[in-house]
N, CA, C and O atoms as CSV, one atom per row, in Angstrom:
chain,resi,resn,atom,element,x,y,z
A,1,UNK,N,N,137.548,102.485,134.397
A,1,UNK,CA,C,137.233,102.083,133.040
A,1,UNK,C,C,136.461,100.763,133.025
A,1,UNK,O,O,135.603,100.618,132.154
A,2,UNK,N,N,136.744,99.550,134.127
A,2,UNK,CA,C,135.807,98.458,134.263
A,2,UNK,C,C,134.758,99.098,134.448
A,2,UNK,O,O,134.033,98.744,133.517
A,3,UNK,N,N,134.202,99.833,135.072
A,3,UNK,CA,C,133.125,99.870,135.479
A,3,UNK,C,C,132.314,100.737,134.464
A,3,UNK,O,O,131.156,100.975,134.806
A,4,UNK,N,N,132.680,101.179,133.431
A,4,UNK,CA,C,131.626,101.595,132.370
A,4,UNK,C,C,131.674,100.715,131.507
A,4,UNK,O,O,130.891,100.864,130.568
A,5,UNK,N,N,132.443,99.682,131.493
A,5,UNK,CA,C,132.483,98.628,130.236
A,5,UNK,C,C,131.244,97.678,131.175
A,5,UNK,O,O,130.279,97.210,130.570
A,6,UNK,N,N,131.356,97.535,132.210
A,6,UNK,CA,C,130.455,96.574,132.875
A,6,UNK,C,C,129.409,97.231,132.749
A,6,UNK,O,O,128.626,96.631,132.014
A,7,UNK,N,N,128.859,98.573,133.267
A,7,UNK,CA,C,127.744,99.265,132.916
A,7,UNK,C,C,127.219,99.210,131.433
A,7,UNK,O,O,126.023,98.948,131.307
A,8,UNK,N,N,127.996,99.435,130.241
A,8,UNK,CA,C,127.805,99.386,128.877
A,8,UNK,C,C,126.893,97.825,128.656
A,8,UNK,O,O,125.705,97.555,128.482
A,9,UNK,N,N,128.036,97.100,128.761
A,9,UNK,CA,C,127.069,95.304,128.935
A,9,UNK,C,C,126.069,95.343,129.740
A,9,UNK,O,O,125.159,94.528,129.594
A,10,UNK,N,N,126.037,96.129,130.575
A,10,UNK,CA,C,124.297,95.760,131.468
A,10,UNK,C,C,123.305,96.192,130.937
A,10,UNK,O,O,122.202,95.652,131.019
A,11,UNK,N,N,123.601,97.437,130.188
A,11,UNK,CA,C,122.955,97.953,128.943
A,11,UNK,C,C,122.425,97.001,127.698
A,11,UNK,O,O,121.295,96.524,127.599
A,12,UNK,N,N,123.081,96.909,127.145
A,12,UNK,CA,C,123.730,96.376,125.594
A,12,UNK,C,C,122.597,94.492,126.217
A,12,UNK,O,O,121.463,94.121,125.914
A,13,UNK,N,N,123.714,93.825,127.147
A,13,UNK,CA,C,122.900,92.444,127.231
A,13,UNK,C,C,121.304,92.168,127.482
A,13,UNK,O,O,120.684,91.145,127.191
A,14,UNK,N,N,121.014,92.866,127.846
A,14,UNK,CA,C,119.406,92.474,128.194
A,14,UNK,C,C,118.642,93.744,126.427
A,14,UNK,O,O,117.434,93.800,126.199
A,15,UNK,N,N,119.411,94.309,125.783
A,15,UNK,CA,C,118.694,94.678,124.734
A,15,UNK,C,C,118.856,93.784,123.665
A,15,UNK,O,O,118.074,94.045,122.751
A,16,UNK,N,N,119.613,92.787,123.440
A,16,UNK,CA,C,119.634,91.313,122.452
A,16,UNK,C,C,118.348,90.953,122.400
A,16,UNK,O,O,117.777,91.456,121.432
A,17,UNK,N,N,117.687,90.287,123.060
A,17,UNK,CA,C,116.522,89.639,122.746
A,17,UNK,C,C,115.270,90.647,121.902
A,17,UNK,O,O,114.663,90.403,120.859
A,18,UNK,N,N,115.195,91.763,122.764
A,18,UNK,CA,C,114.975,92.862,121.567
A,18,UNK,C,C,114.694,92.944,120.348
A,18,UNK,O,O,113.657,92.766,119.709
A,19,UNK,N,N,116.469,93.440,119.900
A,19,UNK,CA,C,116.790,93.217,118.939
A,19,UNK,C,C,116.692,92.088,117.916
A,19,UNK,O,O,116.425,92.283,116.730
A,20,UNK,N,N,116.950,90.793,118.507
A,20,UNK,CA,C,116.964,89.882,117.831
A,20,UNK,C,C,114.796,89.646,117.191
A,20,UNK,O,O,114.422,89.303,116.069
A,21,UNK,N,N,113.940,89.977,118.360
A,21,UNK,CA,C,112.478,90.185,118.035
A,21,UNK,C,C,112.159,90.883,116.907
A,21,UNK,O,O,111.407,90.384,116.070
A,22,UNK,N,N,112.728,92.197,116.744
A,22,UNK,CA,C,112.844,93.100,115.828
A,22,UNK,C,C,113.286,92.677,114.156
A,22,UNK,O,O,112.722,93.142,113.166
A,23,UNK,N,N,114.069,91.999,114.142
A,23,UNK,CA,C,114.557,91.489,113.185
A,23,UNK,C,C,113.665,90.281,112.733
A,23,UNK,O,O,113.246,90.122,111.586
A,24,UNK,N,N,113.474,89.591,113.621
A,24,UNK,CA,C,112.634,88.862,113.376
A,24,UNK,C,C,111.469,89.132,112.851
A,24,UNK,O,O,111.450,88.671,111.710
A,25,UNK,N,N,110.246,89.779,113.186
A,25,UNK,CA,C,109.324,90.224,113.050
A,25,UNK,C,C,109.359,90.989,111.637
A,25,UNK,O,O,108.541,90.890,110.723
A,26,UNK,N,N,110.631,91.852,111.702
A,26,UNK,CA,C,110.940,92.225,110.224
A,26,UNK,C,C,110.762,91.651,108.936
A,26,UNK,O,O,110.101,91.918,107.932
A,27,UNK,N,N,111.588,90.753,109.299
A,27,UNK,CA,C,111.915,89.277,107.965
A,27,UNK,C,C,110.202,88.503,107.768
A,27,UNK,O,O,109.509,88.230,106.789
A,28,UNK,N,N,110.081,88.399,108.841
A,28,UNK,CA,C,108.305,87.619,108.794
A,28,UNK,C,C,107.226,88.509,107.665
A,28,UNK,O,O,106.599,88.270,106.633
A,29,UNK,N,N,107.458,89.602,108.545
A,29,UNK,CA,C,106.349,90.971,108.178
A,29,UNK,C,C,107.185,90.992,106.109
A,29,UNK,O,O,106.313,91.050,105.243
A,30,UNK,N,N,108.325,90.956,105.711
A,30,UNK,CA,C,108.484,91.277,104.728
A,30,UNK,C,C,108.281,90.174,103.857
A,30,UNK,O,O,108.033,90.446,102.683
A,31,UNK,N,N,108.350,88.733,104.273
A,31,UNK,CA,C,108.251,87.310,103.771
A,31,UNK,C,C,106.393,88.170,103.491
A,31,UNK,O,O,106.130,88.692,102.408
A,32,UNK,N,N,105.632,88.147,104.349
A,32,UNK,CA,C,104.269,87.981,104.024
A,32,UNK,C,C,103.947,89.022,103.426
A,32,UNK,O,O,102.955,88.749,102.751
A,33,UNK,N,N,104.313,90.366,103.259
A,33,UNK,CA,C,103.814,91.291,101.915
A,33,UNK,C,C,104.767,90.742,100.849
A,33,UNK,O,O,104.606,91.406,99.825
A,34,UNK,N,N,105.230,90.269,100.767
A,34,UNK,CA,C,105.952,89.224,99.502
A,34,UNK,C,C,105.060,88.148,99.046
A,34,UNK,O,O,104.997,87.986,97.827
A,35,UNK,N,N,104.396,87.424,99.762
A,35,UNK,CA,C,103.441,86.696,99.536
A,35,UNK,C,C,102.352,87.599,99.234
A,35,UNK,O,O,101.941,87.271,98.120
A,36,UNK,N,N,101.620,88.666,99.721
A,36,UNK,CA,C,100.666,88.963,99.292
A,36,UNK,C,C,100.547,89.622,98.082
A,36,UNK,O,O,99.550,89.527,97.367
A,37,UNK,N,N,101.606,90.341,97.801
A,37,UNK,CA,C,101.986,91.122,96.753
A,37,UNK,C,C,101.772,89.963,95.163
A,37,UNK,O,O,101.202,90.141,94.086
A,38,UNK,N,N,102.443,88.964,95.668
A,38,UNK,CA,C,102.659,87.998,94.406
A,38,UNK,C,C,101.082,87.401,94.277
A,38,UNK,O,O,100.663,87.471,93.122
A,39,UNK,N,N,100.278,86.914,95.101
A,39,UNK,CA,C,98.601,86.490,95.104
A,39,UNK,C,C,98.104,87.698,94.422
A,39,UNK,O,O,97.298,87.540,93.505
A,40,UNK,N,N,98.570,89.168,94.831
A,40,UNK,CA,C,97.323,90.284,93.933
A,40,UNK,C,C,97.795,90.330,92.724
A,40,UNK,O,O,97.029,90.478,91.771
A,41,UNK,N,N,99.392,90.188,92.534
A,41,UNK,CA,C,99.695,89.787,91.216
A,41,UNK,C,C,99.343,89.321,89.972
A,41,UNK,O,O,99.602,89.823,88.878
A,42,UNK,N,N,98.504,87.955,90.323
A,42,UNK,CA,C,98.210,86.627,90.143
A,42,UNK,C,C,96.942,86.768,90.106
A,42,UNK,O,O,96.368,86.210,89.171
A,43,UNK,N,N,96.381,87.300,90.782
A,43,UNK,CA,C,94.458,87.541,90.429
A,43,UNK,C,C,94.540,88.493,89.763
A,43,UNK,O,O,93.647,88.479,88.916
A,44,UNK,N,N,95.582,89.917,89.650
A,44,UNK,CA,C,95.286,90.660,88.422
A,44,UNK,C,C,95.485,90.131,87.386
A,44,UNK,O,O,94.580,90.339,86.577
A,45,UNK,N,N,96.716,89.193,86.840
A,45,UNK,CA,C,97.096,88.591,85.656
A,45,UNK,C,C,95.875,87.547,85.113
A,45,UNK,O,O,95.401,87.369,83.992
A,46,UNK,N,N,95.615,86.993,86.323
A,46,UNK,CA,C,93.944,86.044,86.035
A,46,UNK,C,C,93.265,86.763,85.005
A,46,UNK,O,O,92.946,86.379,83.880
A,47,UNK,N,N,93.089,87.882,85.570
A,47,UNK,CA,C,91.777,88.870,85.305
A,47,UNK,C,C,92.094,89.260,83.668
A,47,UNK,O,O,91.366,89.280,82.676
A,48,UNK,N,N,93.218,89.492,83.832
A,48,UNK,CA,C,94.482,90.232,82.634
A,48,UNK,C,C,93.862,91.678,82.800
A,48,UNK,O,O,93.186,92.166,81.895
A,49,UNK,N,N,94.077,92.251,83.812
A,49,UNK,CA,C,94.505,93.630,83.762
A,49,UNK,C,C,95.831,93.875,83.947
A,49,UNK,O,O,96.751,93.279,84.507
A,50,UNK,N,N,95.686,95.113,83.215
A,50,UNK,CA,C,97.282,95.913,82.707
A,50,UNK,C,C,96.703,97.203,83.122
A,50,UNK,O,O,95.588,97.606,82.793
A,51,UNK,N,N,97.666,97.902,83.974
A,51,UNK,CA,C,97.464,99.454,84.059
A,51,UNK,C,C,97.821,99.924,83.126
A,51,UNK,O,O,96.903,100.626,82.700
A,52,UNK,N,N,98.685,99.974,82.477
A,52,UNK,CA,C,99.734,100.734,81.537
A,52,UNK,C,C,98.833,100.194,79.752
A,52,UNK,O,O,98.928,100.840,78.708
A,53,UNK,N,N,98.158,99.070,79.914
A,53,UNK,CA,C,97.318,99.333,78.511
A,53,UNK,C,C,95.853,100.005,78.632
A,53,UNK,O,O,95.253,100.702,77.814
A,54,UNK,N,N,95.544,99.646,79.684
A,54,UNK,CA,C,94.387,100.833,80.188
A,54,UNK,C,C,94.595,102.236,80.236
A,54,UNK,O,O,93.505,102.804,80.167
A,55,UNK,N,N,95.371,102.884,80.309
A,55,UNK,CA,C,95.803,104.024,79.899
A,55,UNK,C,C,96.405,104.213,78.824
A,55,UNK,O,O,96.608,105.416,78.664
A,56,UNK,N,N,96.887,103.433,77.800
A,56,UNK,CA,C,97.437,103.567,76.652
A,56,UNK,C,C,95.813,103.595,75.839
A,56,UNK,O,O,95.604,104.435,74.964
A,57,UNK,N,N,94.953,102.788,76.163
A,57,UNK,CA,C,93.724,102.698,75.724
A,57,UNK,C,C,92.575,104.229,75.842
A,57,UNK,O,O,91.901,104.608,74.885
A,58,UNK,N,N,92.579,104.734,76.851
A,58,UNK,CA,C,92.194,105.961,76.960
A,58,UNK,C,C,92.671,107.000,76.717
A,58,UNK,O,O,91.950,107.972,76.492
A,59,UNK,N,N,94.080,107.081,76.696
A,59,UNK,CA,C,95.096,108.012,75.868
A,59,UNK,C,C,94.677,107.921,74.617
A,59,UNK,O,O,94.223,108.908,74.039
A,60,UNK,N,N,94.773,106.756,74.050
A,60,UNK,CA,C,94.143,106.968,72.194
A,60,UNK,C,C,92.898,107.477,72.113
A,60,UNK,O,O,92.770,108.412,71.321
A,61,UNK,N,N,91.744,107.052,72.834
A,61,UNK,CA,C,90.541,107.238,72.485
A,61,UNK,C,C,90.434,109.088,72.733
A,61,UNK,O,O,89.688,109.886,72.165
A,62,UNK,N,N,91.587,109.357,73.897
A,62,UNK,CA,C,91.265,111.048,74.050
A,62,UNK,C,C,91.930,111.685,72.508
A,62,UNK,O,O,91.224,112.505,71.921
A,63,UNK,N,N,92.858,111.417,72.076
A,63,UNK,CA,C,93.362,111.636,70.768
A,63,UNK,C,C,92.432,111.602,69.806
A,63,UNK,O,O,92.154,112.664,69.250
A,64,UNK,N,N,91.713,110.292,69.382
A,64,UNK,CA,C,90.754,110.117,68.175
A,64,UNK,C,C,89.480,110.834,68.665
A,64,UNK,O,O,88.885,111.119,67.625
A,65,UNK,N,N,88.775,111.259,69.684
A,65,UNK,CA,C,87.701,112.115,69.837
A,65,UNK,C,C,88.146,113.619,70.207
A,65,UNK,O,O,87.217,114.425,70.168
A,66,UNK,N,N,88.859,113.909,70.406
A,66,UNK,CA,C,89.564,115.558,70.531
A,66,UNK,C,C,89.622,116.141,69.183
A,66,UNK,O,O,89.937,115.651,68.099
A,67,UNK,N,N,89.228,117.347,69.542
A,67,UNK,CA,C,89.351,118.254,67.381
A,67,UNK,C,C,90.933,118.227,67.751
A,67,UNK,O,O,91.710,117.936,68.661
A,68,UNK,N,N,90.887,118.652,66.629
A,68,UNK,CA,C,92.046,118.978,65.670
A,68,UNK,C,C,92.946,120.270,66.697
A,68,UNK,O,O,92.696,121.332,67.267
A,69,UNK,N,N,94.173,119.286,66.445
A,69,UNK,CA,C,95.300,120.883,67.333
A,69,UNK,C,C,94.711,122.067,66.709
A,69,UNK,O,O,93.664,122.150,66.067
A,70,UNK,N,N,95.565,122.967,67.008
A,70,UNK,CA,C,95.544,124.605,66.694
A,70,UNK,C,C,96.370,124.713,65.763
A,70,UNK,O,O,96.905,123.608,65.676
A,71,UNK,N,N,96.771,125.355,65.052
A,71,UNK,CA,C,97.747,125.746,64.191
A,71,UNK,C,C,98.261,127.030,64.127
A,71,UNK,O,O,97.325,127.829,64.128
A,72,UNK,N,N,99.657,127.743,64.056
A,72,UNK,CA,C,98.872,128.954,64.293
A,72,UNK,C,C,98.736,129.276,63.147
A,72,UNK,O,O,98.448,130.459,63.330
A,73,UNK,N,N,98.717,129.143,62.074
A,73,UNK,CA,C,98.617,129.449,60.556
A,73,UNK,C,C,96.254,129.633,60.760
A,73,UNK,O,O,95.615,130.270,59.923
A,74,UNK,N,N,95.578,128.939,61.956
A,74,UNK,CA,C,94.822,128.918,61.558
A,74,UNK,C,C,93.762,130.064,62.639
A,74,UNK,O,O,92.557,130.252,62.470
A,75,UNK,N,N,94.519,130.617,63.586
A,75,UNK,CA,C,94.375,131.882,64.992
A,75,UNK,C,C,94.191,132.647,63.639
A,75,UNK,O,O,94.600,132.405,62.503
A,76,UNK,N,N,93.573,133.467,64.064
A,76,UNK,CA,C,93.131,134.948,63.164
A,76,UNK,C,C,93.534,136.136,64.264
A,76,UNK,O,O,93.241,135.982,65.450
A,77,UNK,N,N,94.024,136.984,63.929
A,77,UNK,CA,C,94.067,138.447,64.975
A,77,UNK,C,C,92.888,139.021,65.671
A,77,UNK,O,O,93.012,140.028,66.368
């Protein structure tokens, strides 16, 4: 039984530094699309674009230039 617990740690110890890279690199990599995310943010708000009124904006205009629904009172046979 020592000798798979010693085998297990010969394993396991030299994969720490690894691991610990991994994590690291993680936290970095997620810090900086956090930063970049908030800068495109920030030049869209500059700009003042809005997705969601840009499409509220072309949604109306398809409404006010589209005929008139159907009715069926107005289908003929």
């Amino acid at each position: 039984m020592l000798t798979s617990l010693v085998a297990a740690m010969a394993v396991f110890f030299p994969a720490i530094p690894k691991i610990l890279a991994f994590a690291a690199i993680l936290i970095i990599r997620w810090f900086v699309a956090a930063l970049v995310a908030s800068a495109i943010a920030a030049v869209l708000r500059r700009a003042r674009f809005n997705p969601l009124r840009t499409l509220e904006v072309s949604c109306n205009s398809f409404y006010v230039f589209s005929p008139q629904p159907w009715s069926s009172s107005s289908i003929s046979p």
